[in-house]
SEROGU-920632 format. One record per residue: residue in three letters; z, y, x of N, C-alpha, C in turn. Coordinates in steps of 0.1 Angstrom, whole numbers, plus 5000, padded with zeros to 4 digits. Layout:
N
ALAZYXZYXZYX
...
This chain:
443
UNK500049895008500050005000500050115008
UNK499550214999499750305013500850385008
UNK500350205003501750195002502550205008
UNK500750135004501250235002501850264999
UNK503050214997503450234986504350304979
UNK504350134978505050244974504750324967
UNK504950124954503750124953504850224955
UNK502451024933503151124942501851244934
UNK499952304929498452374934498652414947
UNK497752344953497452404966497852534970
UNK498352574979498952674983497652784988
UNK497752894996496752964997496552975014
UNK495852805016495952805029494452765032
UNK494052775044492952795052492052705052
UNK492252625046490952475041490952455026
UNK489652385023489152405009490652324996
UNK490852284994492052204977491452114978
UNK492151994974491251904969490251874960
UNK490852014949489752014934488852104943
UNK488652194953487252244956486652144964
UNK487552054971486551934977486051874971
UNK486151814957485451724951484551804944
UNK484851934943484152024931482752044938
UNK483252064955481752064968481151984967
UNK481951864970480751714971480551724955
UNK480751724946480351684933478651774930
UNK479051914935477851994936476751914944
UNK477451894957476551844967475751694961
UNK476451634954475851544949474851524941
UNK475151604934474151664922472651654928
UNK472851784934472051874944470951724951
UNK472051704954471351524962470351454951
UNK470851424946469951334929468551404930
UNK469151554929467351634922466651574934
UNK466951594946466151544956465451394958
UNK464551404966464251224973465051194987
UNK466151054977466951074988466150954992
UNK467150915005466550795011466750655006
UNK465950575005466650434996467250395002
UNK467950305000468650185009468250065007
UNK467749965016466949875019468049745015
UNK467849675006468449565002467149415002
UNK468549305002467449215005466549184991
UNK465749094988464649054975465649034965
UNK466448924969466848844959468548984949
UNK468349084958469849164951468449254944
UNK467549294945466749384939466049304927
UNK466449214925465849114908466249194896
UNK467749264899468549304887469449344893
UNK470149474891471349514891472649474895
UNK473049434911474049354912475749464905
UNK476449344898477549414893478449404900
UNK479349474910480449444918481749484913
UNK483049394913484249444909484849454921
UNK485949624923486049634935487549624930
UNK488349544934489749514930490549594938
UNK491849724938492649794944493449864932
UNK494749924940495349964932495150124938
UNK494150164945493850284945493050424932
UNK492750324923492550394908493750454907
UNK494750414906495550494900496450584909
UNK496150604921496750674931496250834930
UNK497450914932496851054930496051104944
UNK495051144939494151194949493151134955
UNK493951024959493150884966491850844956
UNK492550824943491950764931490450844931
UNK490650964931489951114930488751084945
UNK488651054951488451114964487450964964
UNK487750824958487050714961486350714946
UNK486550744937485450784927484450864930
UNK484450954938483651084943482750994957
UNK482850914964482050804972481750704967
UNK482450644956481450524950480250634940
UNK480350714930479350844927478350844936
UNK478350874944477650924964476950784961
UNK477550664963476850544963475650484952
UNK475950564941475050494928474050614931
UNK474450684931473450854931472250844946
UNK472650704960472050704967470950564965
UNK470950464955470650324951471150304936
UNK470050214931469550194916470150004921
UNK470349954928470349854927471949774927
UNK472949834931474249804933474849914923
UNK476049854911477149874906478249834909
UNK479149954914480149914916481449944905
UNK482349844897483049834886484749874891
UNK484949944889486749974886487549854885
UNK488649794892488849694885490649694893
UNK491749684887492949664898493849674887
UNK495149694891496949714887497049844891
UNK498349914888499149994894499949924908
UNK500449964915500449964929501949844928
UNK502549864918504149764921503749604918
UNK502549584903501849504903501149444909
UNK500149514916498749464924498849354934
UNK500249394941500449294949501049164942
UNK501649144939502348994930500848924923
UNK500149034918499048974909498148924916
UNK497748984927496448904932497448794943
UNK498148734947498848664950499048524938
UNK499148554930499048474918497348474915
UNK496848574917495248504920494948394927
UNK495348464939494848384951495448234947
UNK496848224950497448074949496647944933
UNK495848024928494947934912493747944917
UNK493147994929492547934937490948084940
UNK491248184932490248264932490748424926
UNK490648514938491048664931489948694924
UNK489748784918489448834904488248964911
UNK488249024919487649054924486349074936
UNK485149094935484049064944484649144957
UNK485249254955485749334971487449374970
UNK487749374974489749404974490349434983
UNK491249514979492249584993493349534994
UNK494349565006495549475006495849575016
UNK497749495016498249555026498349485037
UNK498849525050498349465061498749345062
UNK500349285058501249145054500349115041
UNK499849125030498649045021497649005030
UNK497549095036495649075041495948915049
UNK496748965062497248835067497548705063
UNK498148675049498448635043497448535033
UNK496448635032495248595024493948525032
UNK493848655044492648555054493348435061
UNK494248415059495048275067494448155055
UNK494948135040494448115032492948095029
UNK491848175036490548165032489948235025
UNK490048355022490148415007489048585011
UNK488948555026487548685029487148625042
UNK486348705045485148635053484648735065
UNK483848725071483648785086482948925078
UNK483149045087482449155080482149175094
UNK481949135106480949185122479749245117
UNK478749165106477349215105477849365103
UNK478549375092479149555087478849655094
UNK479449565105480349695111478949745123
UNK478049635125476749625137475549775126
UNK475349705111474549785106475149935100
UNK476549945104477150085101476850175116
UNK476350135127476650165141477350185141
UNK479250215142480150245146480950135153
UNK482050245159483350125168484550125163
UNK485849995158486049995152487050045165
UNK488550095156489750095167490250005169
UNK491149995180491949905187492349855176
UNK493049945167494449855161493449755149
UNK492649735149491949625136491549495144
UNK492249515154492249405160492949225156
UNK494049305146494849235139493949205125
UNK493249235123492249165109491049105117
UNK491249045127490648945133490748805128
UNK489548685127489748585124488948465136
UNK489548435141488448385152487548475163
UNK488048575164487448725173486548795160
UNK486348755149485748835139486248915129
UNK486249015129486749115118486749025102
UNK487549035095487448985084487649105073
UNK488449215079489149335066488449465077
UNK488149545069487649665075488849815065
UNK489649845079490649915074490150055062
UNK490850095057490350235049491050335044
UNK492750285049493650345048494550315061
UNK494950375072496250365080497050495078
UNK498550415074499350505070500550475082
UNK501350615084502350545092503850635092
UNK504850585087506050645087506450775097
UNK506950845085507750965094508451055086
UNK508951145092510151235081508851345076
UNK508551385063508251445059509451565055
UNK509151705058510051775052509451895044
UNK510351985039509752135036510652205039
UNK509252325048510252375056510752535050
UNK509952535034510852635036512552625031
UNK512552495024513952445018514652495038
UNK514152405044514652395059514852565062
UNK514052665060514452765066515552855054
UNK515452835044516752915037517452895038
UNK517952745045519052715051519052725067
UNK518552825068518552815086518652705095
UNK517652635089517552505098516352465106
UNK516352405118515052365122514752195124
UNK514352195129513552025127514751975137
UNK515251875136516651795142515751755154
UNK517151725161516551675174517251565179
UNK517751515168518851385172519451325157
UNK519651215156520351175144521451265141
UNK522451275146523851325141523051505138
UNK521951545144521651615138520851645123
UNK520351565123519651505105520651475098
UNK521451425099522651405091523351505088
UNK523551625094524251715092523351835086
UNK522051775087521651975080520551845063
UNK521251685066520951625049522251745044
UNK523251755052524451795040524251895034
UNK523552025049523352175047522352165034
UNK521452055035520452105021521352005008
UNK521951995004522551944992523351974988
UNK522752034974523952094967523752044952
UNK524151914949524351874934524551964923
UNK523851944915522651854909521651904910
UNK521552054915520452084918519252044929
UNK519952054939519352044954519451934959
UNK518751814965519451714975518451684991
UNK519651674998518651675010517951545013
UNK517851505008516851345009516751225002
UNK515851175000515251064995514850914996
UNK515150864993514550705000515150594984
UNK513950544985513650404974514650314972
UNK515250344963517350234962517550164951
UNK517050184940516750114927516649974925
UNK517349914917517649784919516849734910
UNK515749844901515149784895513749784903
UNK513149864911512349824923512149784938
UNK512649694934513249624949511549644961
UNK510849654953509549644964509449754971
UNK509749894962509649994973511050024981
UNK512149974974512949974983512849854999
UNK512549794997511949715007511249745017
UNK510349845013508849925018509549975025
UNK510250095019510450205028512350165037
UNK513250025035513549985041513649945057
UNK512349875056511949875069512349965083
UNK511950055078511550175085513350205095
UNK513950195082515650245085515950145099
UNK515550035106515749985111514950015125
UNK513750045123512650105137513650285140
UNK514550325135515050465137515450415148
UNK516150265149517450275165516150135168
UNK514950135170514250105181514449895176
UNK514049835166514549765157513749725153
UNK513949555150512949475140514049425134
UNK512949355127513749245113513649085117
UNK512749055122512948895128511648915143
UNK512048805147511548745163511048635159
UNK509548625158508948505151509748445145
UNK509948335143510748275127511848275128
UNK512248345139513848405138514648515128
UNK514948535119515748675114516648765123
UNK516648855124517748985132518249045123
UNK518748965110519849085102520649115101
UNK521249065113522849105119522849195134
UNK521049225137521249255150521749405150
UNK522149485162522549625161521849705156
UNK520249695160519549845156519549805139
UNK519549665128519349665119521049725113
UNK522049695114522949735110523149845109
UNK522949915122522750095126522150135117
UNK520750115114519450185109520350145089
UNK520850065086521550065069522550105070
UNK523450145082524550215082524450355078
UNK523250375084522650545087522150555073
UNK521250435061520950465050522150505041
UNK523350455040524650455031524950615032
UNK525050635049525450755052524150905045
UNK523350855043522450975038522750955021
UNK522450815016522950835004524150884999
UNK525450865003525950915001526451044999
UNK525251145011525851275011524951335005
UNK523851275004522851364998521651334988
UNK521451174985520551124976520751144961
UNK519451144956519951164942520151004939
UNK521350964931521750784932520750804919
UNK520650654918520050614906518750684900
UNK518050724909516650784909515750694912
UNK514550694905513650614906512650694915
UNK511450634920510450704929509650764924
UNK509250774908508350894899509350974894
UNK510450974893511451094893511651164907
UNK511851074914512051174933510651244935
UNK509651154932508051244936508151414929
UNK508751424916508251474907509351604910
UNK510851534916511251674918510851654934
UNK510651594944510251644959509051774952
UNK508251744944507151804940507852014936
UNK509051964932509152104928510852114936
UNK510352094949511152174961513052134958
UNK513452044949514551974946515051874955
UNK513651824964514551744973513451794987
UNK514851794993514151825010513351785019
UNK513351615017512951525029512851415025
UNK511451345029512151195028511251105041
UNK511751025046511250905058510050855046
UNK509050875050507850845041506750815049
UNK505650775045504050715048503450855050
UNK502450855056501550975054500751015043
UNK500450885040499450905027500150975013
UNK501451015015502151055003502051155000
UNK501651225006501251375007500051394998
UNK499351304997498651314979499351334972
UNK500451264969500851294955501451454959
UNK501651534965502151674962501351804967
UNK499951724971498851844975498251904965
UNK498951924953498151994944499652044934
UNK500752024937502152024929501952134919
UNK502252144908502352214899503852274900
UNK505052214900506352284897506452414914
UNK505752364924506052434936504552444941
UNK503752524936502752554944502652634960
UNK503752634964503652704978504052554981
UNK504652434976505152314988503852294997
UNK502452244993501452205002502052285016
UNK501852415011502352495027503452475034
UNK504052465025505752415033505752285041
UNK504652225037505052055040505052065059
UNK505551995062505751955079506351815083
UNK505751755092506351645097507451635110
UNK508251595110509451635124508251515133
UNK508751575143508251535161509651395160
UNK509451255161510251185164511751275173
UNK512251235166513851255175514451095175
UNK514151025173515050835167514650745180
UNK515650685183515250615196513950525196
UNK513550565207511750485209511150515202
UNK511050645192510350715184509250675178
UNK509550525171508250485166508450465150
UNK507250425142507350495130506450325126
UNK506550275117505850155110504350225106
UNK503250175113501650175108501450075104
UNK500550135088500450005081498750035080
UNK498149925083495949905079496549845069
UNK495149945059495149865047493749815044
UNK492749745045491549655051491349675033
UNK490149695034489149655022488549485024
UNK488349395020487649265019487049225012
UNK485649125018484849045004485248915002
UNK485448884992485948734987485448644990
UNK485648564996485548474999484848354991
UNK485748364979485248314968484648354956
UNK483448424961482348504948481048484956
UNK480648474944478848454950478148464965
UNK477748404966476948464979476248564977
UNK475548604969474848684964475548844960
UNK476648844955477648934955478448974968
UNK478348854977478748854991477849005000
UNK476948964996475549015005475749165000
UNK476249204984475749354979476849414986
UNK477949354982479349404986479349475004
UNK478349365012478049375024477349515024
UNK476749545015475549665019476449805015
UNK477249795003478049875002479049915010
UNK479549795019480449855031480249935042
UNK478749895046477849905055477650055055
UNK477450095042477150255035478350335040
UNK479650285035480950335032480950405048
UNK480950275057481550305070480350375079
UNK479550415074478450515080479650645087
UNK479450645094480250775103480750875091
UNK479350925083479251075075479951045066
UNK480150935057480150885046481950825047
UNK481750825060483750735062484050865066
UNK484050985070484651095072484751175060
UNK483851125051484251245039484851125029
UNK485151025031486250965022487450985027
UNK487950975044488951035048489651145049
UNK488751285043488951405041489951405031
UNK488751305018488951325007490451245003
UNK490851195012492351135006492951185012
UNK493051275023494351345032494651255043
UNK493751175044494451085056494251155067
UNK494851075080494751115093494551055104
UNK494650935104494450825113493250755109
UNK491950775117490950715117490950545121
UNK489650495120489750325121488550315124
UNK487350405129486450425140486350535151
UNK485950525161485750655167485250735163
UNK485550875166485150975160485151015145
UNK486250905140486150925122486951015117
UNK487451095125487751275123487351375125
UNK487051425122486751595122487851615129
UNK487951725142488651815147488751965139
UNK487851995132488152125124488952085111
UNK488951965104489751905093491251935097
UNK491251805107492251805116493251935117
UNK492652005120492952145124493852215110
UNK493052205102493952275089494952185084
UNK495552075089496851995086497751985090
UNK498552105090499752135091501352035090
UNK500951965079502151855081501551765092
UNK500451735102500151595101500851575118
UNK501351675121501751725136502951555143
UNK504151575133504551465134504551335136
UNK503851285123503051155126502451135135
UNK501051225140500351195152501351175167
UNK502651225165503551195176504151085178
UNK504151055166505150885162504450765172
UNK505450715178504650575180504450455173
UNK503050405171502750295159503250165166
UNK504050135154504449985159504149955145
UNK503349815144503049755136503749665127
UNK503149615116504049505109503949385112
UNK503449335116503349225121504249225135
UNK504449325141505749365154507149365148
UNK507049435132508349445129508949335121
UNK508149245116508649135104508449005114
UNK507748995126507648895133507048765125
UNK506848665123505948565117506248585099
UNK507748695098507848675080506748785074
UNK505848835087504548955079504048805066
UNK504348715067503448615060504348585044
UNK505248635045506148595040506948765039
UNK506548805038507348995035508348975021
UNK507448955012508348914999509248934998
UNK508948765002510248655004511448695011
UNK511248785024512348835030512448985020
UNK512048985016512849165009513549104995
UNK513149004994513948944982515548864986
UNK515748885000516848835003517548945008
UNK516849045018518049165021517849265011
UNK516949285001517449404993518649374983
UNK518749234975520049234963520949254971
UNK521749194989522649234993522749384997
UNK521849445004522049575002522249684994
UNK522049604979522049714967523749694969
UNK525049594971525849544973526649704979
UNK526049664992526149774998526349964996
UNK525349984988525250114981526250104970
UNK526850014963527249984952529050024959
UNK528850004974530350024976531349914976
UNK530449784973531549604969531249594983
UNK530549594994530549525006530149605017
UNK530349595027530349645041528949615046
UNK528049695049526849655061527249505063
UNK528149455073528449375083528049255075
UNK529249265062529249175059527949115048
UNK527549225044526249165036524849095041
UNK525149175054523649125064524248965070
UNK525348955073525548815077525248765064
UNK525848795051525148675045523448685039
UNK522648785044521348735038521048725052
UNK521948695066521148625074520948465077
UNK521848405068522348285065521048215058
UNK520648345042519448305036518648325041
UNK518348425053516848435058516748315064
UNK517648255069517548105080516848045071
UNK517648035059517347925050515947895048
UNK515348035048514448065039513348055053
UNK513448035064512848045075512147875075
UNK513647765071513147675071512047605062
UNK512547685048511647655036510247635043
UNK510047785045508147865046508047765058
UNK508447775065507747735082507847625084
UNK508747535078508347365077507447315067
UNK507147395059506247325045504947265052
């Protein structure tokens, strides 16, 4: 997810809105049609009839995101008569459980699909996508280092379309009415969560606790652990007793307590982060959709900033989120899906879908703009962070993510609840991670 997950007006700043981005390309599109554009060269047997493709994601419903991949699949029909591509996915808490329950009855539901980096893994282990090398040869481009990990035999299987990667989002003007500047150490973040919280109005920070959404508490879990330089298991080992994970939920209790709104869900926190109610939250990059257009705080876009790591070994969770063709759909639908990607990842064509969602972290060379770049004001932090992966941080459970958040988030809700101690909650879901180590890895 970019998750994302997880499974969120522009201010009067120096680059186009998002509604004038789309409103440009939508002209520009137009504008394109009256013209003779160039065809795109498909093989005989997809030019008989109209191939229909279902492009399975829970990016439909994502703000901005949603906006910005409607506006390139458009670009795509408006460039060829021969390829349809169909809408087709969940909301983002769904998407993952569901196509999982696809996959295991033996066939997902869609001709192309996105995942997160522990799905994808998960799924091409399974059999469930297939080499995309031609893609990437008739796109000319180079892919980055890090898609190294959607390798299957030295071949690309997922072609990333989203890398998102943890970091403190803040606003700085909340930060400067309280005469504060970007921390430079834990005990310093802790102390100016206090300076911004003033109940019930104000709170200085945020993070996913809801016992009724254990997934994004999970999500954004993680992360609390990489603050003191930290994973969650050592191949089929668990560490949920090790220091930096105890530290990193000691440090969660300690923020909620002084400053979280409790019992807040994540479309209530979006909605007041959105109207300058809450200060901060350890978040993805990609979330900065949901408040690039805010209605309750139209000056936030401007306010937004990312802190420069201050957390030991200053690294931040990067997650690829790989687009794929199924494995199991036609060959024929194989082949169109092929041409469509081929389109996507065109240099021109993958820099104006990454405009158009706010991302920042390319997945070819050269798949940024330096003048884009330039007017992104929050994106200063993250680009500092160091990317440590998930498959670094979950160690062999990336296959198995779930299953491990289904064991340390009920004890940690424990925790927040005030019935049990860090210590003692993590020894006992380190007992079940064993358990559960043996389950998955001997089957």
């Amino acid at each position: 997810m970019t998750n994302s997950n997880t499974s969120k007006k522009t201010t009067a700043k120096k680059t186009i809105s998002r509604r004038d981005f789309l409103k440009f390309t939508g002209v520009a599109a137009g504008a394109a049609s009256s013209m003779a554009l160039p065809k795109i060269s498909f093989p005989v047997f997809i030019r008989q009839s109209k191939m229909e493709l279902n492009f399975l994601t829970w990016f439909w419903q994502e703000p901005g995101r949603g906006d910005a991949w409607r506006m390139m699949i458009k670009k795509f029909h408006e460039a060829q008569t021969d390829i349809h591509i169909n809408e087709s996915g969940y909301g983002e808490n769904d998407y993952f459980q569901q196509i999982l329950v696809q996959a295991k009855s033996g066939k997902i539901d869609g001709d192309m699909f996105t995942e997160t980096p522990d799905g994808f893994l998960r799924l091409m282990k399974a059999g469930h996508t297939i080499s995309l090398e031609d893609v990437v040869k008739k796109a000319g481009v180079t892919l980055s280092k890090a898609q190294d990990m959607l390798r299957k035999d030295g071949e690309v299987n997922g072609l990333d379309i989203v890398t998102v990667r943890f970091g403190l989002l803040y606003n700085k003007g909340l930060y400067d009415k309280a005469g504060l500047k970007e921390p430079t150490s834990i005990d310093e973040w802790v102390d100016g969560v206090k300076a911004l919280t003033n109940k019930p109005n104000q709170f200085g920070i945020f993070s996913p606790h809801v016992a009724s959404d254990p997934f994004s508490t999970w999500f954004t879990l993680q992360q609390w652990a990489v603050l003191y330089d930290g994973v969650w298991a050592d191949g089929k080992k668990p560490l949920l007793t090790s220091e930096p994970v105890i530290n990193g939920l000691k440090l969660f209790k300690t923020m909620f307590d002084l400053g979280m709104p409790q019992g807040t869900d994540i479309g209530t926190a979006n909605k007041m982060f959105g109207g300058s109610q809450i200060a901060q939250e350890l978040v993805v990059s990609a979330a900065v959709n949901s408040w690039s257009n805010s209605t309750d705080d139209p000056n936030l876009y401007g306010n937004l900033r990312s802190a420069k790591p201050f957390w030991p070994g200053g690294k931040g969770i990067t997650r690829i989120h790989p687009i794929c063709v199924n494995a199991n759909t036609e060959p024929e639908k194989q082949a169109a899906a092929k041409e469509f990607l081929s389109w996507l990842y065109k240099k021109e064509n993958y820099q104006q879908l990454l405009e158009g969602c706010l991302d920042v972290i390319p997945a070819i060379e050269g798949g940024i703009r330096p003048e884009y770049r330039a007017t992104l004001k929050w994106a200063d932090g993250y680009d500092a962070t160091t990317a440590i992966t998930v498959p670094e941080t979950l160690g062999d459970f990336v296959l198995f993510n779930d299953e491990l958040g289904q064991v340390v988030v009920p004890h940690f809700q424990e925790v927040l609840a005030g019935s049990t101690s860090v210590e003692d909650a993590m020894a006992a879901a380190q007992t079940e991670a064993e358990e559960l180590a043996i389950r998955v890895f001997t089957a």
